[in-house]
C-alpha positions in Angstrom: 0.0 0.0 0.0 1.1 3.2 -0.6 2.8 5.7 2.5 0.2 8.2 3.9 0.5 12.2 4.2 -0.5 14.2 7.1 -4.1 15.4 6.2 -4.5 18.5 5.3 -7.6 20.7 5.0 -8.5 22.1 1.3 -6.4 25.4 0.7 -6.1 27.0 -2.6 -2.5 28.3 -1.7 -1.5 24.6 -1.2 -3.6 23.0 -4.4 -1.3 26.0 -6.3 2.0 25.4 -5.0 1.2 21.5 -5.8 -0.3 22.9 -9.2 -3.6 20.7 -8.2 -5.3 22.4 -11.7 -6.0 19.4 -13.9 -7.5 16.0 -12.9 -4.1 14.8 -14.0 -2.1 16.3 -11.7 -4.8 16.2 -9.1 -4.8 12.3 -9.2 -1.2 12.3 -9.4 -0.9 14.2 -5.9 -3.8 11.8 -4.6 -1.7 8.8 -5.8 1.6 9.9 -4.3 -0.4 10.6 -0.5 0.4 14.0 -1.2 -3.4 14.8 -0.6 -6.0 13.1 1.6 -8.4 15.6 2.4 -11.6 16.8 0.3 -11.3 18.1 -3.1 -13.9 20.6 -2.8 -12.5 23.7 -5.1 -9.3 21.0 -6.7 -9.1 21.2 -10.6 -11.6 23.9 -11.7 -13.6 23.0 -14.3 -12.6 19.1 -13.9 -16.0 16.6 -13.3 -15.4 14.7 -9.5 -17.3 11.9 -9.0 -18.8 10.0 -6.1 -17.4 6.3 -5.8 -19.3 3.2 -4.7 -17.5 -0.3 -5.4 -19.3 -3.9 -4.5 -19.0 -7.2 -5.5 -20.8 -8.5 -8.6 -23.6 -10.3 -6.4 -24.7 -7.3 -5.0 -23.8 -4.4 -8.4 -26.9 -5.8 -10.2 -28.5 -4.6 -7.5 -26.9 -0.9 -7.0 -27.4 -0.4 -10.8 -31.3 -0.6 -10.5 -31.2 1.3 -7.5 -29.2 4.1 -9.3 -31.8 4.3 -12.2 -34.1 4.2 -10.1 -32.7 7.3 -8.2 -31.0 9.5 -10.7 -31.2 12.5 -8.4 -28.8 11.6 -6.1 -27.3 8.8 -8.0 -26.4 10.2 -11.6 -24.4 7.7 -12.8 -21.0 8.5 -15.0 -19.4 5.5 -15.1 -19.8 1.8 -14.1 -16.6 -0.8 -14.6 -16.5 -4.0 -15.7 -16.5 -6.7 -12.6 -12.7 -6.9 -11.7 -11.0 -3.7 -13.6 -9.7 -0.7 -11.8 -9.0 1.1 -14.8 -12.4 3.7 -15.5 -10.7 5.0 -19.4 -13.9 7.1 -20.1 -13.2 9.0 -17.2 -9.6 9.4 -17.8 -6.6 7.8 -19.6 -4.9 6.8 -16.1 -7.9 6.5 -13.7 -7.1 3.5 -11.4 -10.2 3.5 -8.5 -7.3 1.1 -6.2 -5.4 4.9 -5.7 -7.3 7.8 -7.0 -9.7 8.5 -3.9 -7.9 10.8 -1.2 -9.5 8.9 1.0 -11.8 5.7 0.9 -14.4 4.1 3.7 -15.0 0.4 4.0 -17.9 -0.7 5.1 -18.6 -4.7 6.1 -22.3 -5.4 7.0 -22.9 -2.0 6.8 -20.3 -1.0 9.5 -17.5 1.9 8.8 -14.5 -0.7 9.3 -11.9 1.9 7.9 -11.0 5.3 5.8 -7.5 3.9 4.3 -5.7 5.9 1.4 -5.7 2.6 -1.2 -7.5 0.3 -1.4 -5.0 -2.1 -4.0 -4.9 -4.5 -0.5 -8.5 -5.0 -0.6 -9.1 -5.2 -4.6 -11.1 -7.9 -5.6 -11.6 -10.0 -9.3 -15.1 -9.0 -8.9 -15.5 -5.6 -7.8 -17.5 -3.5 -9.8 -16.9 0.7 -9.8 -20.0 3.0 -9.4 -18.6 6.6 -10.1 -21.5 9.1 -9.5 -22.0 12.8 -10.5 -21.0 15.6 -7.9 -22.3 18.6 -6.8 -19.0 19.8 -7.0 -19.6 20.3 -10.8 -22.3 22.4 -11.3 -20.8 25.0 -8.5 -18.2 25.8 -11.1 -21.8 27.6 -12.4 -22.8 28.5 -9.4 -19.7 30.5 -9.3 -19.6 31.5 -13.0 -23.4 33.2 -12.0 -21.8 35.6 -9.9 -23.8 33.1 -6.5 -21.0 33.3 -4.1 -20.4 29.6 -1.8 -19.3 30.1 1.7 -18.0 26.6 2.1 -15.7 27.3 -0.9 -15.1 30.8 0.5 -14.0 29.0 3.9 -12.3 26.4 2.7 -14.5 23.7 4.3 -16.3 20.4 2.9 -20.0 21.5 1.9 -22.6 20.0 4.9 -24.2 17.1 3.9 -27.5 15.2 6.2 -29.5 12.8 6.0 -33.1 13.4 5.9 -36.8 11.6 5.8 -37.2 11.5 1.9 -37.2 8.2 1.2 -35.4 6.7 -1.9 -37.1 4.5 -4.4 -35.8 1.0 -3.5 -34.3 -1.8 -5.5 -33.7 -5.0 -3.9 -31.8 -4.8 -0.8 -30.5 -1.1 -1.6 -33.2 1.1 0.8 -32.7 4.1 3.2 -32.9 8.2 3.1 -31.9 10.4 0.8 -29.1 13.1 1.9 -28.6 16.3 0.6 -25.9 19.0 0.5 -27.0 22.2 1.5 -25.6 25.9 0.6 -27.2 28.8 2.5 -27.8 31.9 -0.6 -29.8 35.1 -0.8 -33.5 34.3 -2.4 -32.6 36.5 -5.7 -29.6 34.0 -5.7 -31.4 30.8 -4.7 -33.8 31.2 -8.0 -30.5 31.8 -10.2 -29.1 28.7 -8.5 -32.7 26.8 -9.4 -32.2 28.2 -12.8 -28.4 27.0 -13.3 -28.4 23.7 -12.0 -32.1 22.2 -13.6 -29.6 22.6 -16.4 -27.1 20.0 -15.1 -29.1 16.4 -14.7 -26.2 14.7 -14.9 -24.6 16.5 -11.0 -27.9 16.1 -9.3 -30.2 18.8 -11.3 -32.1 20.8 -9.1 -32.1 21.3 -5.7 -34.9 19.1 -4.4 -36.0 21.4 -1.4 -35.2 25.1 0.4 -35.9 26.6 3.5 -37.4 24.8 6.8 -35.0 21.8 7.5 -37.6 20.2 9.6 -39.8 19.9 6.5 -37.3 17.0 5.6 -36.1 15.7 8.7 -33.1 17.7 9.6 -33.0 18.4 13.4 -30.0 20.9 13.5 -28.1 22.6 10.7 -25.1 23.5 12.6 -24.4 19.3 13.1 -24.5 17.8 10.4 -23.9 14.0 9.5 -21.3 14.7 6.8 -19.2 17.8 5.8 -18.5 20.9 8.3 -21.3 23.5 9.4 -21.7 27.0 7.6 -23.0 29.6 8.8 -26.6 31.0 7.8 -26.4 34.5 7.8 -29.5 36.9 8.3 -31.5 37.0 4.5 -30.7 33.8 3.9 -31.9 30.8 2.8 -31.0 27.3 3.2 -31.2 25.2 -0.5 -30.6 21.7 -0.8 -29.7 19.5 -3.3 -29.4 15.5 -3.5 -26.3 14.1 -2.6 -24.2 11.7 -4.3 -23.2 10.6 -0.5 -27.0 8.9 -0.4 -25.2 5.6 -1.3 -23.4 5.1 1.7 -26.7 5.7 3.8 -28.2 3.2 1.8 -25.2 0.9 2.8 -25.6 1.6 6.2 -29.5 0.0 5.6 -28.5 -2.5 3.3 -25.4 -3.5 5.0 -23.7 -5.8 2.1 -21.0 -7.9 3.4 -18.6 -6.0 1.3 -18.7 -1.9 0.1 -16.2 1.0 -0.2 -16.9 4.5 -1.1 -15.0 7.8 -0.6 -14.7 9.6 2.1 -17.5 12.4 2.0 -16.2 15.2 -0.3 -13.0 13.2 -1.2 -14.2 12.9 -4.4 -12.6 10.7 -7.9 -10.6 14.1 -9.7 -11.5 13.1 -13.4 -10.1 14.5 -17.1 -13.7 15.2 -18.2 -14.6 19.0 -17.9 -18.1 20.4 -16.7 -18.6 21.9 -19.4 -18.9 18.5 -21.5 -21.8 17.0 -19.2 -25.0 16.6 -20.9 -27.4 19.6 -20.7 -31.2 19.3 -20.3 
């Protein structure tokens, strides 16, 4: 297995001096342990992508589940059982070193959050890589809709909520959502930009009252760090690629890793060359 870094929390001076600008050299850094913290703000303009990796027996499965939620689970890639290698996604991907940071989960237990995962690679492991809301805030941003997480350097909050997801098989559980608090003139841009972008979650899938979907307290929440909601503002949520691992946690499948929440797959694709509704 590869050596580990000392964490490090996102920082745009670092990502520079590192020259973190392409998905290229981002997975480079990630491969070499230089970075094993979130990505949030790493290679502007590059797609990231959500990761979810089970054994054949159960992928069947996950892939209904996915079609069957394409809100949360917007699917960019799927492997064949057994190869690391994603080429659509880039000319060197390899899913055993190109996560900052993975979780394994056995029976639906977090067992560990190691840096590679070539030790634990399987002949029939099949890749899930899933759009990110990391994506369409390069529009967010292009729109002139500042994002405080960004602005602070933090991982956006993610929660789980009571919106059920449509189930397939054993795959069941809550939806989760990231949230960014925004002015309302800058929540309807927001609604406008991202109903563009089906492919990184669409539109955001509720605003306002977090009790309305089962969110007890804003300032904890279950993934992500806590941002401040500032007077004339408005909380808006989106589905979360992070919704898998919930759904793990219900299904509990002998066998699953995922990233780390907002240590996301750094791919050569660009935003720009998603699919527009």
């Amino acid at each position: 297995m590869r050596r580990r870094a000392v964490e490090r929390n996102f920082d745009s001076a670092v990502a520079s001096a590192l020259e973190l600008t392409t998905g290229v050299a981002a997975r480079r850094a990630i491969r070499a342990a230089l970075w094993t913290s979130h990505t949030s703000g790493m290679a502007p303009g590059h797609v990231q992508g959500n990761v979810a990796i089970l054994r054949s027996r159960d992928a069947d499965e996950f892939l209904r589940f996915c079609q069957r939620n394409p809100k949360p689970c917007p699917l960019l890639a799927v492997s064949e059982p057994g190869e690391p290698l994603l080429p659509t996604l880039g000319a060197d991907v390899d899913i055993r070193f190109d996560v900052p940071r993975y979780r394994v989960w056995r029976k639906g237990e977090l067992v560990a959050e190691p840096t590679a995962i070539d030790d634990l690679w399987e002949p029939d492991f099949v890749t899930f890589v899933i759009g990110c809301s990391f994506s369409f805030e390069q529009g967010l941003l292009e729109a002139g809709i500042p994002l405080r997480h960004i602005a602070q350097g933090r991982n956006v909050a993610m929660y789980r909520t009571n919106i059920p997801t449509s189930p397939a098989g054993q795959f069941h559980g809550p939806l989760v959502v990231s949230m960014r608090p925004m002015t309302a003139a800058n929540a309807i841009r927001a609604i406008q930009v991202t109903s563009r972008l089906p492919n990184v979650h669409g539109a955001p899938v509720h605003f306002g009252d977090p009790a309305e979907i089962g969110i007890a307290d804003l300032a904890k929440p279950d993934f992500g760090d806590p941002v401040e909601i500032l007077p004339g503002e408005v909380p808006v949520y989106w589905a979360c690629g992070v919704t898998p691992q919930s759904v793990v946690m219900e299904a509990r499948p002998e066998l699953c890793i995922t990233h780390a929440p907002g240590s996301m797959l750094v791919t050569d694709l660009l935003n720009n060359q998603l699919a527009f509704s």
